[in-house]
Biopython code that builds the backbone (N, CA, C, O; Angstrom):
import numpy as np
from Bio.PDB.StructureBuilder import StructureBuilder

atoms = [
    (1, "UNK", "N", (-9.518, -13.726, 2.974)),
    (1, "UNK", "CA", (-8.257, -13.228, 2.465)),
    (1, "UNK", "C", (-8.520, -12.130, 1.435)),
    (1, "UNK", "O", (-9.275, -12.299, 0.478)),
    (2, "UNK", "N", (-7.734, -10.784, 1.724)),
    (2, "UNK", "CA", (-7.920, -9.951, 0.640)),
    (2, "UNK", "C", (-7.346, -10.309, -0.772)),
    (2, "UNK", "O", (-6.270, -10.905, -0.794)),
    (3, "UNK", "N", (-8.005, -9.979, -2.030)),
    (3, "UNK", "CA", (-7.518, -10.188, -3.300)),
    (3, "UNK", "C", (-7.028, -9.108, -3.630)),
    (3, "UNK", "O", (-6.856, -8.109, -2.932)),
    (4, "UNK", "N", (-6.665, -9.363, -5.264)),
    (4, "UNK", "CA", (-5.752, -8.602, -5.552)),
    (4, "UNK", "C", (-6.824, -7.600, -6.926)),
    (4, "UNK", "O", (-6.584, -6.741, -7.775)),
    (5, "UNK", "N", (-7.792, -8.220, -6.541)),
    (5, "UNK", "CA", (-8.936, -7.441, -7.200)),
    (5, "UNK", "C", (-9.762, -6.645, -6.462)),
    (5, "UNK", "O", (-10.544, -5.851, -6.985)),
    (6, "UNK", "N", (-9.623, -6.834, -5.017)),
    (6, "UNK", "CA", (-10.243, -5.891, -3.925)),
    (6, "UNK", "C", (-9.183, -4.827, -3.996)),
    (6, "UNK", "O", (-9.512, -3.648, -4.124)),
    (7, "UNK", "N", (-7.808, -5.229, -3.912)),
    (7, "UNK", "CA", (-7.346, -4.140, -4.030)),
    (7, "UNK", "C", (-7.140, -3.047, -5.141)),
    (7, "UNK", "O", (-7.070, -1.879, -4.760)),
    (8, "UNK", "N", (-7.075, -3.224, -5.993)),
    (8, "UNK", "CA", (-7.749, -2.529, -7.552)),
    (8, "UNK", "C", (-8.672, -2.144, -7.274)),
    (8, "UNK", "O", (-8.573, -1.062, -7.852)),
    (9, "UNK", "N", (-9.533, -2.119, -6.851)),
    (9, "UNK", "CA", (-11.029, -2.015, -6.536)),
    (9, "UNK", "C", (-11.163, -0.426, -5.893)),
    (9, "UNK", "O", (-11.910, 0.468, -6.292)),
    (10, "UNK", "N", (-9.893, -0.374, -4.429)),
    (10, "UNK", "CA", (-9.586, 0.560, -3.699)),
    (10, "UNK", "C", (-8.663, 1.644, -4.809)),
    (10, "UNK", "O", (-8.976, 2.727, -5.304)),
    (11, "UNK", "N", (-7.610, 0.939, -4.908)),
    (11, "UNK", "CA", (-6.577, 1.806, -5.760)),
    (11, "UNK", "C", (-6.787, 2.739, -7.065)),
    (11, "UNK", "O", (-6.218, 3.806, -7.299)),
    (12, "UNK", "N", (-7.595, 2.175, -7.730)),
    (12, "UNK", "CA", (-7.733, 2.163, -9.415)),
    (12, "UNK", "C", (-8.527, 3.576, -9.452)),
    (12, "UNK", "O", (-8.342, 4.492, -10.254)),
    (13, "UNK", "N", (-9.685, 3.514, -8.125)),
    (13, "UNK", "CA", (-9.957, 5.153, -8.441)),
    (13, "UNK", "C", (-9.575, 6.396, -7.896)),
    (13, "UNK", "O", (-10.220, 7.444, -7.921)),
    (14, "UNK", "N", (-7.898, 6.075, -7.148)),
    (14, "UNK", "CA", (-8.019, 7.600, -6.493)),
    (14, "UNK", "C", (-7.117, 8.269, -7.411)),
    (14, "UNK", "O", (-6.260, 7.620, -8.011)),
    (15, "UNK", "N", (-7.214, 9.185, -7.523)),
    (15, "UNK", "CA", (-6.744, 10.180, -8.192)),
    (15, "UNK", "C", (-5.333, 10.132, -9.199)),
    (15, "UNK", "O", (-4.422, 10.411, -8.420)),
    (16, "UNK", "N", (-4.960, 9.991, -10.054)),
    (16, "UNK", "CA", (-3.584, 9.901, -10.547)),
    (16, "UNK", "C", (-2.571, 8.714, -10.855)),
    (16, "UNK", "O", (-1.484, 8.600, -11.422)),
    (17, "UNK", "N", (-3.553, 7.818, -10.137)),
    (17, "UNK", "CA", (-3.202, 6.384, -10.164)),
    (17, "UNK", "C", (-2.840, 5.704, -11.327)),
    (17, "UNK", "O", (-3.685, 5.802, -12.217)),
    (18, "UNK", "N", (-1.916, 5.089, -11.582)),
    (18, "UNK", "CA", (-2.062, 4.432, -12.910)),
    (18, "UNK", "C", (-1.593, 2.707, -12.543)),
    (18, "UNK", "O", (-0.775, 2.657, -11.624)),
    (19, "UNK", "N", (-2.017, 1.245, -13.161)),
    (19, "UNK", "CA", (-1.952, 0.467, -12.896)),
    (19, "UNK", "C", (-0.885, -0.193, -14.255)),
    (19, "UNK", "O", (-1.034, -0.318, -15.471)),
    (20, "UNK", "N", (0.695, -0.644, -12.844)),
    (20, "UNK", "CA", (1.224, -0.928, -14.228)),
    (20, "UNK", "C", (1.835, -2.574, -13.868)),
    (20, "UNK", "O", (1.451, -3.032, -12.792)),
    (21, "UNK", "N", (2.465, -3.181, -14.451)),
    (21, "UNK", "CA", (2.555, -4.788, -14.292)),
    (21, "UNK", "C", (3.961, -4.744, -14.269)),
    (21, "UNK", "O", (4.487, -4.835, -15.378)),
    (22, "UNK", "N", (4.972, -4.587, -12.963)),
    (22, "UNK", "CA", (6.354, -4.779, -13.285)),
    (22, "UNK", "C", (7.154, -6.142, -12.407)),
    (22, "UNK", "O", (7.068, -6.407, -11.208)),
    (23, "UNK", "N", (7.870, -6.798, -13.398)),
    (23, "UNK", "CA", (8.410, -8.364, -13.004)),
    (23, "UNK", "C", (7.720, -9.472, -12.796)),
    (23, "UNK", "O", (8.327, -10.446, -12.352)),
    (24, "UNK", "N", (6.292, -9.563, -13.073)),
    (24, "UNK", "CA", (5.196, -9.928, -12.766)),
    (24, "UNK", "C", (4.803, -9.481, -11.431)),
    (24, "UNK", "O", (4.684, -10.410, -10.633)),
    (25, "UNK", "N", (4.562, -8.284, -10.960)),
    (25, "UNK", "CA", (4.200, -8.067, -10.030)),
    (25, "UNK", "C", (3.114, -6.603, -10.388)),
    (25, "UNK", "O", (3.472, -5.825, -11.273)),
    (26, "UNK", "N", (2.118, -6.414, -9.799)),
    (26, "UNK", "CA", (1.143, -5.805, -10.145)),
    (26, "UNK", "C", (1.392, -4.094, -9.385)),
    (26, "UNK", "O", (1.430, -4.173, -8.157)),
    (27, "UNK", "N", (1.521, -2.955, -9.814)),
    (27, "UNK", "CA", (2.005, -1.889, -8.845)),
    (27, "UNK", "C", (0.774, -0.869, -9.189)),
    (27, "UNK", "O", (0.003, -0.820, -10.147)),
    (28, "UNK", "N", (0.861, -0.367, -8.442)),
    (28, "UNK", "CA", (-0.096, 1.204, -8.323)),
    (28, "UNK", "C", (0.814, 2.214, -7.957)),
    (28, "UNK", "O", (1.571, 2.053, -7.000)),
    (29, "UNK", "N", (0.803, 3.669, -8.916)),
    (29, "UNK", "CA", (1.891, 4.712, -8.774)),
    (29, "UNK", "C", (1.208, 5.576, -9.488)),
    (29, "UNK", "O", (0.293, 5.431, -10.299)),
    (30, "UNK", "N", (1.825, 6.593, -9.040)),
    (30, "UNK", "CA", (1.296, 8.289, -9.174)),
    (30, "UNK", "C", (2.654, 8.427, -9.933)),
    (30, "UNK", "O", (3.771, 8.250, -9.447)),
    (31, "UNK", "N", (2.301, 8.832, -11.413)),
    (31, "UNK", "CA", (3.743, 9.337, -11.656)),
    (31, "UNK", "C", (5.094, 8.230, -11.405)),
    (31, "UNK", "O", (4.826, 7.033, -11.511)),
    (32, "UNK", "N", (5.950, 8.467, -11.210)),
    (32, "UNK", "CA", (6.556, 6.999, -11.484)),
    (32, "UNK", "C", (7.027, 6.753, -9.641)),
    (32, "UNK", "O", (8.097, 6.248, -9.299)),
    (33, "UNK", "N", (5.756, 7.331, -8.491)),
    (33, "UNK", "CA", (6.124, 6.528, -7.429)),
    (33, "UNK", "C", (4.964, 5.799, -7.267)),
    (33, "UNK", "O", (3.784, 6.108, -7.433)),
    (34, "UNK", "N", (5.602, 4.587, -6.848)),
    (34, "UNK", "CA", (4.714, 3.007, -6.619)),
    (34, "UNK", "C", (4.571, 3.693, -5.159)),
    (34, "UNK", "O", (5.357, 4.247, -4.390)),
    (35, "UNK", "N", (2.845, 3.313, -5.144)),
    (35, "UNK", "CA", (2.630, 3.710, -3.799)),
    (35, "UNK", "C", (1.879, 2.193, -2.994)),
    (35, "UNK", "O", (1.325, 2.054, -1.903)),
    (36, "UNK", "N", (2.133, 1.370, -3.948)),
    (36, "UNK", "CA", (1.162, -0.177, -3.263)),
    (36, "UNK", "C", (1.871, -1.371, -4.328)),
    (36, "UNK", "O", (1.813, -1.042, -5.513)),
    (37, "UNK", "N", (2.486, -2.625, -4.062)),
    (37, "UNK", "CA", (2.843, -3.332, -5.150)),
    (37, "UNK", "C", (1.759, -4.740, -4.652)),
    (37, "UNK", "O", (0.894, -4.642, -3.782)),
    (38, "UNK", "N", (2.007, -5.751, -5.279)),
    (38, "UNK", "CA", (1.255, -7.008, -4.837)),
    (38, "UNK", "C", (2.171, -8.308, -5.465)),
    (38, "UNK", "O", (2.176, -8.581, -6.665)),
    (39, "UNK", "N", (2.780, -8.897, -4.650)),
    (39, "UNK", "CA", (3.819, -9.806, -4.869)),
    (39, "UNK", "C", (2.736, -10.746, -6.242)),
    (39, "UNK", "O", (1.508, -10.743, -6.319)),
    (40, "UNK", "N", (3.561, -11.336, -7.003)),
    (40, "UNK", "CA", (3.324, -12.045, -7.954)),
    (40, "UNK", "C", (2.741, -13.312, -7.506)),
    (40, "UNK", "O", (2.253, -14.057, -8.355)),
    (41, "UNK", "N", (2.734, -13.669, -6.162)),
    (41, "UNK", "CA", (2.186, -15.053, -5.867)),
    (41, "UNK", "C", (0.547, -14.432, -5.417)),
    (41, "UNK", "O", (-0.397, -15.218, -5.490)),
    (42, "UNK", "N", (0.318, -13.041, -4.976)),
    (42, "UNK", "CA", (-0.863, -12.395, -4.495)),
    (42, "UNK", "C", (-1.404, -12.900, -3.300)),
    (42, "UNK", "O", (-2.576, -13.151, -3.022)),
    (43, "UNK", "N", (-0.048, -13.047, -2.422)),
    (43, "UNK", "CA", (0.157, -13.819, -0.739)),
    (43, "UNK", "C", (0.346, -11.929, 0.316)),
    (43, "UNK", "O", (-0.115, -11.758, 1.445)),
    (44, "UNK", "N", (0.852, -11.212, -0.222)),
    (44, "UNK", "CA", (1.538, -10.399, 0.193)),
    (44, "UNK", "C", (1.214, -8.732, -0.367)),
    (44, "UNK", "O", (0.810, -8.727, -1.530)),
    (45, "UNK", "N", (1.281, -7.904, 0.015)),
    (45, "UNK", "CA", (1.428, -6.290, -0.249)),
    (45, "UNK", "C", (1.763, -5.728, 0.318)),
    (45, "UNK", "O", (1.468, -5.420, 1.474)),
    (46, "UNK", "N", (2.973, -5.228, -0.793)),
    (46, "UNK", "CA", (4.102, -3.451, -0.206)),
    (46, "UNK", "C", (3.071, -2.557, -0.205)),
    (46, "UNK", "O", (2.036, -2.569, -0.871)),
    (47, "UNK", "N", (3.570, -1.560, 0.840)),
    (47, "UNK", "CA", (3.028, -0.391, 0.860)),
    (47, "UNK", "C", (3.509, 0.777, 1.257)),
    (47, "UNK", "O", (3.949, 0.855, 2.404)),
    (48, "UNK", "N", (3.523, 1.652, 0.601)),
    (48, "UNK", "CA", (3.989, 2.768, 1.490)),
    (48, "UNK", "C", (4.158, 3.255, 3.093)),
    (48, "UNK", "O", (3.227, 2.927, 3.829)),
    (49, "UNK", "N", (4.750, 3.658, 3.414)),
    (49, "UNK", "CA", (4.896, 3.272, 4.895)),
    (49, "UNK", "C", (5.454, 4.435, 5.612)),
    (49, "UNK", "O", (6.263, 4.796, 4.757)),
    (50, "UNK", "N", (5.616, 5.440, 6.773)),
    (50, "UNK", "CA", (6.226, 6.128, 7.016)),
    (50, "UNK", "C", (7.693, 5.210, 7.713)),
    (50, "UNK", "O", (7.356, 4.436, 8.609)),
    (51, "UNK", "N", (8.885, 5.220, 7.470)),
    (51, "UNK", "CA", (9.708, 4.708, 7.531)),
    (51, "UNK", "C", (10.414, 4.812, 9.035)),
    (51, "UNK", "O", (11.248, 4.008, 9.453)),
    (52, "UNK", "N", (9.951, 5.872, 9.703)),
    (52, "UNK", "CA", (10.409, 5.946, 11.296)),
    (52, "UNK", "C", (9.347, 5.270, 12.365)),
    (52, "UNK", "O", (9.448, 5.279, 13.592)),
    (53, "UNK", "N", (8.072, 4.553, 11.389)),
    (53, "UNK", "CA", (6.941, 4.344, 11.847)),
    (53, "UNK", "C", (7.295, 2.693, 12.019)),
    (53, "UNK", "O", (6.947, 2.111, 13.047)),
    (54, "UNK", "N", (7.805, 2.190, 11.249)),
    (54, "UNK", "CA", (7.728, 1.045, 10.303)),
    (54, "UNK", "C", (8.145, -0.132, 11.762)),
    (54, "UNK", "O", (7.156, -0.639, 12.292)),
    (55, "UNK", "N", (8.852, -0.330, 12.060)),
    (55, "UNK", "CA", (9.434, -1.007, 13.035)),
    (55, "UNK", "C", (8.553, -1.009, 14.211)),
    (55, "UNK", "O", (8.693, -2.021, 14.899)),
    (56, "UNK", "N", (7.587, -0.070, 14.686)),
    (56, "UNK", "CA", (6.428, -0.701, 15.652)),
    (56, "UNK", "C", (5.201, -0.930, 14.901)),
    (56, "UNK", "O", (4.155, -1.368, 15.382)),
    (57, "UNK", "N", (5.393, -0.620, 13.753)),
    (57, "UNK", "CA", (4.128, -1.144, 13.305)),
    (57, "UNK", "C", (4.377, -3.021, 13.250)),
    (57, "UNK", "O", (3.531, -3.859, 13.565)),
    (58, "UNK", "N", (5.784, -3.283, 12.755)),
    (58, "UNK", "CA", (5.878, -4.705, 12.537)),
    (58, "UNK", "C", (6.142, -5.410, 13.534)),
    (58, "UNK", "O", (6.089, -6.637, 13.445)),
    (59, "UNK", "N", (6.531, -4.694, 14.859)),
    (59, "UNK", "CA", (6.419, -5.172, 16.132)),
    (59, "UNK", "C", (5.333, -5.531, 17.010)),
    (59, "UNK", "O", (5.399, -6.364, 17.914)),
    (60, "UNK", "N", (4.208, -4.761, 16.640)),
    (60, "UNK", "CA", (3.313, -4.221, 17.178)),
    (60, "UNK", "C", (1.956, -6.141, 16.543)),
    (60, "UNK", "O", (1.167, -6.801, 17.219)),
    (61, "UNK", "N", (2.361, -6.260, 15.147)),
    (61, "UNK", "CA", (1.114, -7.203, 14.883)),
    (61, "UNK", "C", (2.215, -7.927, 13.466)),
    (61, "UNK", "O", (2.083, -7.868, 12.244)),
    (62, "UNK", "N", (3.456, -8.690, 14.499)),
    (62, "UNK", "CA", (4.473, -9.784, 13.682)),
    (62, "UNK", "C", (3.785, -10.769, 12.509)),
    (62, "UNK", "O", (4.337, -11.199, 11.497)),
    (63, "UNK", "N", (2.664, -10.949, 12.877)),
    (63, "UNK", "CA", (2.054, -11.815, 12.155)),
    (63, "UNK", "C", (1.395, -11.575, 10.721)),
    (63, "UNK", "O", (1.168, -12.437, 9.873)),
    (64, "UNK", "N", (1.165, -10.343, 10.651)),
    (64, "UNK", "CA", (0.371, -9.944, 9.856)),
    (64, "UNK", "C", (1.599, -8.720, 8.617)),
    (64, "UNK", "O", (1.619, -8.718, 7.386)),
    (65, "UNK", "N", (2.549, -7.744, 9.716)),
    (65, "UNK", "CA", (3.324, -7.099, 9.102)),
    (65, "UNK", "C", (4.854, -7.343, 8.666)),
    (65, "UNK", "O", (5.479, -7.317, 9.726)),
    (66, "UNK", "N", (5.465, -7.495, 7.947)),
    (66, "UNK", "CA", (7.128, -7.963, 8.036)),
    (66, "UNK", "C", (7.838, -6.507, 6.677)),
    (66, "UNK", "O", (7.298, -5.775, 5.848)),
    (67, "UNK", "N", (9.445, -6.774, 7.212)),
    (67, "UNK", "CA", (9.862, -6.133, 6.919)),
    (67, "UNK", "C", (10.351, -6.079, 5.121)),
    (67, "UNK", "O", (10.663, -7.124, 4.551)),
    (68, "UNK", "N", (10.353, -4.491, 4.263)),
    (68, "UNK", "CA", (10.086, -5.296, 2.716)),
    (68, "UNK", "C", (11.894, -5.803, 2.700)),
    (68, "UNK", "O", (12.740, -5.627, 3.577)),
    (69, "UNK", "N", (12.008, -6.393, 1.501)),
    (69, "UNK", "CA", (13.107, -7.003, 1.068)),
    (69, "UNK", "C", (14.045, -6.407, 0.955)),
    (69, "UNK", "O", (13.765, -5.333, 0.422)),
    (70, "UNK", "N", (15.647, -6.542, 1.285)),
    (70, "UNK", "CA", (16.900, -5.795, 1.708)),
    (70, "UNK", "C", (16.847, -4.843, 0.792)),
    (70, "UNK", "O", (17.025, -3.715, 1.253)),
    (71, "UNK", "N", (16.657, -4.911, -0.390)),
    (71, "UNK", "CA", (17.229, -3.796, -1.405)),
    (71, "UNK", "C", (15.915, -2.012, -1.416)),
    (71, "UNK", "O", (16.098, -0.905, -1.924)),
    (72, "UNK", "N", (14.599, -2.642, -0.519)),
    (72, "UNK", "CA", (13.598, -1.641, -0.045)),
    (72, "UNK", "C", (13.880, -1.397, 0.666)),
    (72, "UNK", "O", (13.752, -0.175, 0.593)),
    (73, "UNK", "N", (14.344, -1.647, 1.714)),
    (73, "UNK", "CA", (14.669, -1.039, 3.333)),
    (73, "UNK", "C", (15.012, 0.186, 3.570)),
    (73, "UNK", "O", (14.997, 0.759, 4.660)),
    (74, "UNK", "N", (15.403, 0.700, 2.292)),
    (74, "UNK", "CA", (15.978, 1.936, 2.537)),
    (74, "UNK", "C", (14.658, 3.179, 2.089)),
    (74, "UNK", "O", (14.947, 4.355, 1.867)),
    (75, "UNK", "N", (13.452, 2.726, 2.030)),
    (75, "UNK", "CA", (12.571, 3.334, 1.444)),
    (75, "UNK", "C", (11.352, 3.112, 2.119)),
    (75, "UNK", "O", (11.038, 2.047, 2.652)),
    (76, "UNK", "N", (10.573, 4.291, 2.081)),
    (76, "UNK", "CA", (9.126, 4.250, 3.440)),
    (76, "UNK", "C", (8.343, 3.090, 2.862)),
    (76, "UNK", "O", (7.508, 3.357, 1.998)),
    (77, "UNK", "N", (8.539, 1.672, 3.286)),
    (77, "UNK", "CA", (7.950, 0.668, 2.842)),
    (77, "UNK", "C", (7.802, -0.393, 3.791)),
    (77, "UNK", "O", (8.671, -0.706, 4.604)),
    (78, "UNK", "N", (6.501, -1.029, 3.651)),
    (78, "UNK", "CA", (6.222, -2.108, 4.472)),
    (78, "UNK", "C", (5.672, -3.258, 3.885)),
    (78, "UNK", "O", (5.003, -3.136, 2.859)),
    (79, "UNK", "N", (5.878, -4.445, 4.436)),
    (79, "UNK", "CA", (4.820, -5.250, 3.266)),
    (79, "UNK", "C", (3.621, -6.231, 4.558)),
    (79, "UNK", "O", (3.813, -6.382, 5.765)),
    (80, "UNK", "N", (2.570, -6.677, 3.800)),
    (80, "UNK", "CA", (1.611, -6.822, 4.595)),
    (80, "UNK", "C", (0.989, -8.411, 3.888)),
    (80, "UNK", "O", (0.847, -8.646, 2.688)),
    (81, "UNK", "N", (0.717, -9.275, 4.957)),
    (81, "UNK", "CA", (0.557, -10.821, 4.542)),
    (81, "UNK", "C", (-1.405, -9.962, 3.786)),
    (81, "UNK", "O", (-2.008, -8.919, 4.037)),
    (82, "UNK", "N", (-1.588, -10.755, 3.176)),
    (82, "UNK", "CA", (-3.071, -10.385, 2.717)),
    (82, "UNK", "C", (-3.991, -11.102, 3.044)),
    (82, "UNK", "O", (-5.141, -10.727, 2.815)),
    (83, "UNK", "N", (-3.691, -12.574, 3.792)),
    (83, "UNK", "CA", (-4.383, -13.465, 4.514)),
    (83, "UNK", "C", (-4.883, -12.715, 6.041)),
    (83, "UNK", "O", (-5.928, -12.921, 6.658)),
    (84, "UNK", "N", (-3.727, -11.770, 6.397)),
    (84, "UNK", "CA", (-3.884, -11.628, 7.835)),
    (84, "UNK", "C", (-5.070, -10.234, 7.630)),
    (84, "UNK", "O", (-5.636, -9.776, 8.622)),
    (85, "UNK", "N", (-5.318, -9.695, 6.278)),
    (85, "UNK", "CA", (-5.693, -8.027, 6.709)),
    (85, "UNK", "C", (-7.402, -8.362, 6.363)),
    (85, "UNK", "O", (-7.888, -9.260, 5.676)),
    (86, "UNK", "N", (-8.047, -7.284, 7.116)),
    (86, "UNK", "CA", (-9.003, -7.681, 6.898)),
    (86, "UNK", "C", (-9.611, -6.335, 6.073)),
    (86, "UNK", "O", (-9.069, -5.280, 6.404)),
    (87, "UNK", "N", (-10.746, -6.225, 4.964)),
    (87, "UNK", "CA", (-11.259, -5.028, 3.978)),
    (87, "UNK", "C", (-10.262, -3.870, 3.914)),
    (87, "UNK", "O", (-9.434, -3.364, 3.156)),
    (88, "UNK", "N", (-11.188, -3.634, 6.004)),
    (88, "UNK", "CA", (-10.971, -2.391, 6.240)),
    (88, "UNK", "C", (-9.863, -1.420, 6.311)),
    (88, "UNK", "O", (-9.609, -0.250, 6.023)),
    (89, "UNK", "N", (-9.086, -2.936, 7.069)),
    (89, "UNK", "CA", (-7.798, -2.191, 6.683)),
    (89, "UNK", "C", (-6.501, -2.404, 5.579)),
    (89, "UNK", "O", (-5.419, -1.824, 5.666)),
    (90, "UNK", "N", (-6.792, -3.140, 4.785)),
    (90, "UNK", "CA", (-6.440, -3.297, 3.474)),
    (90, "UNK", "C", (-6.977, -1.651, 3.003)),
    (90, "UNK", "O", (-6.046, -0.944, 2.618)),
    (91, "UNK", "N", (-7.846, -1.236, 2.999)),
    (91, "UNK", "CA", (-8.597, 0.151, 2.002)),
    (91, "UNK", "C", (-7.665, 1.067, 3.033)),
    (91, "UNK", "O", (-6.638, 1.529, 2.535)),
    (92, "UNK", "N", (-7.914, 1.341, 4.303)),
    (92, "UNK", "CA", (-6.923, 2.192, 4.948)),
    (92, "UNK", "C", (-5.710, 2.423, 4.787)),
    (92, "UNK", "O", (-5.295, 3.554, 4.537)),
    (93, "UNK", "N", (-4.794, 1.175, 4.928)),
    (93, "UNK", "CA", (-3.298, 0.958, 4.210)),
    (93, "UNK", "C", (-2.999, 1.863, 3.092)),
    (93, "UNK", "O", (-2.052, 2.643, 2.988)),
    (94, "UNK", "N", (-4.201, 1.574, 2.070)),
    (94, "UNK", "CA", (-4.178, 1.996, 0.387)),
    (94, "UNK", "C", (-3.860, 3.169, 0.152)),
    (94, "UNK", "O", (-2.972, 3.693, -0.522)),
    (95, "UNK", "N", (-5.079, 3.713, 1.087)),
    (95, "UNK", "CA", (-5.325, 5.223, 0.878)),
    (95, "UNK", "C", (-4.187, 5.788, 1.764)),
    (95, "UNK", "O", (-3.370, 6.620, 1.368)),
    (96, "UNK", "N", (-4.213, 5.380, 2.703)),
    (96, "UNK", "CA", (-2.702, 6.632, 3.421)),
    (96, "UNK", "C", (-1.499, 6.226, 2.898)),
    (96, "UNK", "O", (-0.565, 6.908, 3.319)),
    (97, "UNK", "N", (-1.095, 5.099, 1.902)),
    (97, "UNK", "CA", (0.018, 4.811, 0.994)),
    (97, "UNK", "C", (-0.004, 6.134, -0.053)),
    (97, "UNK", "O", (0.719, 7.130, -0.092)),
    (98, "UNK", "N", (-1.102, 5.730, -0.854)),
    (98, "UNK", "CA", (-1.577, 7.048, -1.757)),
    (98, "UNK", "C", (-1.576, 8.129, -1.319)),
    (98, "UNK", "O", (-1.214, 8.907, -2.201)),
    (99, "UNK", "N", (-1.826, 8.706, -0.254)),
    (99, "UNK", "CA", (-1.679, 9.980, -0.187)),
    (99, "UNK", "C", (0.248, 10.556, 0.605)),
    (99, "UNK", "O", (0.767, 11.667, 0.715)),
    (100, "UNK", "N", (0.543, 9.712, 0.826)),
    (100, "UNK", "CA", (2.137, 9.779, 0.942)),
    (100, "UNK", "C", (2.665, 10.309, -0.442)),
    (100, "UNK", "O", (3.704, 10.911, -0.173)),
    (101, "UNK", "N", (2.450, 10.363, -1.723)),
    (101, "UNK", "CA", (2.902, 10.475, -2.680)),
    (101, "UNK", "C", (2.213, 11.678, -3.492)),
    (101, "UNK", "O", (2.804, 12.371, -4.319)),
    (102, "UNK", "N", (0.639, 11.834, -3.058)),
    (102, "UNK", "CA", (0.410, 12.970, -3.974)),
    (102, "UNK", "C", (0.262, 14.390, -3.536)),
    (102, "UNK", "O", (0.439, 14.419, -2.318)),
    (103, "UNK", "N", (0.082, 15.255, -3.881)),
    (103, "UNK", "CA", (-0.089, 16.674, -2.868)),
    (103, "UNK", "C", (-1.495, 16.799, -1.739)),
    (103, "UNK", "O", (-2.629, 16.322, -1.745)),
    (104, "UNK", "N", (-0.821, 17.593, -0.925)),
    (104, "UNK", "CA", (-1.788, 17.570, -0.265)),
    (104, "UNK", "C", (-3.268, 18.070, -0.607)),
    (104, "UNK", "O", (-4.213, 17.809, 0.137)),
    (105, "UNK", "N", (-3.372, 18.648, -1.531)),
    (105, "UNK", "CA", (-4.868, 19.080, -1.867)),
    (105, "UNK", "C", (-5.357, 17.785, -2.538)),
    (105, "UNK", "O", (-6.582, 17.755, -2.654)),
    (106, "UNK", "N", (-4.819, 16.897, -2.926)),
    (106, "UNK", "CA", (-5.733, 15.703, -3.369)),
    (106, "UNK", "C", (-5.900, 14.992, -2.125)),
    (106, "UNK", "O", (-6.507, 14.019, -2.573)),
    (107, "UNK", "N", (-5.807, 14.781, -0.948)),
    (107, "UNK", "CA", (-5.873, 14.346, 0.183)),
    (107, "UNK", "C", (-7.324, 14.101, 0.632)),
    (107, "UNK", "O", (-7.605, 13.155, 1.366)),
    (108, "UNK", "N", (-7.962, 14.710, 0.313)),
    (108, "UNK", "CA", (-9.362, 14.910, 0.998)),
    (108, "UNK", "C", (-10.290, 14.110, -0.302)),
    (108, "UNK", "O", (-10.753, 14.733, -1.258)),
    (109, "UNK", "N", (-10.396, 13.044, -0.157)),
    (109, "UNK", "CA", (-11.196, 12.577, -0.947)),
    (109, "UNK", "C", (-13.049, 12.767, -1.211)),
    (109, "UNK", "O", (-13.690, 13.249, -0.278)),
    (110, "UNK", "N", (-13.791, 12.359, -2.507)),
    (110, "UNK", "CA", (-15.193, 12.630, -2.091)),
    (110, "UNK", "C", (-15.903, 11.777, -0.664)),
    (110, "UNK", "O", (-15.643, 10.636, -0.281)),
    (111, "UNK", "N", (-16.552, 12.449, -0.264)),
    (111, "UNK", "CA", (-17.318, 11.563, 0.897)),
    (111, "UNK", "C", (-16.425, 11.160, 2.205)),
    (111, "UNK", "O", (-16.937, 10.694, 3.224)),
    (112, "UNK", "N", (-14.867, 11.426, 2.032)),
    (112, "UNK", "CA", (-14.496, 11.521, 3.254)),
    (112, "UNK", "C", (-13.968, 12.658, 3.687)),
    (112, "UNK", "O", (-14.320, 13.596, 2.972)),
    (113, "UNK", "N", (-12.990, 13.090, 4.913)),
    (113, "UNK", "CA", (-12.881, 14.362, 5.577)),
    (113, "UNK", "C", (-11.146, 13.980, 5.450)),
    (113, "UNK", "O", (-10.589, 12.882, 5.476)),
    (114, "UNK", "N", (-10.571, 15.394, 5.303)),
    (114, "UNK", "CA", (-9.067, 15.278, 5.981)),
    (114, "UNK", "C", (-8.575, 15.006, 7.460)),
    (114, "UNK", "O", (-9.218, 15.305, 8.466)),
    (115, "UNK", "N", (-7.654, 14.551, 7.443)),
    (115, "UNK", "CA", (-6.832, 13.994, 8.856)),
    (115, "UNK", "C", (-6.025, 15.108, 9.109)),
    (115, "UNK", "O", (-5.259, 15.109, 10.072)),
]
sb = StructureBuilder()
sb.init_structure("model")
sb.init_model(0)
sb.init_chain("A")
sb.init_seg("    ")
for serial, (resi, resn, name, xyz) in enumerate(atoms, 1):
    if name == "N":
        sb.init_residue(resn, " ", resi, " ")
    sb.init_atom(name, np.array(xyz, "f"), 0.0, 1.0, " ", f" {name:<3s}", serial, name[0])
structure = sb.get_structure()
């Protein structure tokens, strides 16, 4: 099961990030957009999401993806069980959450290539 210290782990160094604690819930945001939250029980993680995407992604693997809570719906967001994800794609999630929010020249991180 991913933690909520693996994910810090991913988040904490890309670029602009700042780690802040809201409702007891743990968020990562650029500026004041949350681009990753982690439910307070640390069962679960929102994430940024392309929002026309969102509905086959949660179709696609029910078990693992569900839809975020009525009052998000209206916002590119998904949330993700943390039992079901495994590293790799927990760090993948992260990073294309994060880069939904910052400009594109921070996109290209060290040691990896742009998409």
């Amino acid at each position: 099961m991913i933690t909520a210290a693996e994910i810090r782990e991913v988040a904490t160094p890309l670029p602009r990030t700042e780690e802040k604690l809201v409702r007891d819930r743990v968020t990562f945001r650029v500026g004041r957009i949350v681009y990753v939250t982690i439910s307070a029980d640390e069962t679960s993680m929102g994430f940024a999401f392309p929002k026309e995407e969102r509905a086959a992604l949660i179709a696609a693997e029910p078990d693992k993806f569900h839809m975020p809570r009525p009052s998000d719906e209206r916002y590119n967001w998904v949330r993700a069980w943390l039992a079901a994800l495994d590293h790799a794609e927990m760090e993948e999630l992260v990073v294309d959450a994060w880069r939904m929010v910052v400009p594109k020249r921070l996109h290209s991180l060290p040691g990896q290539q742009t998409t």
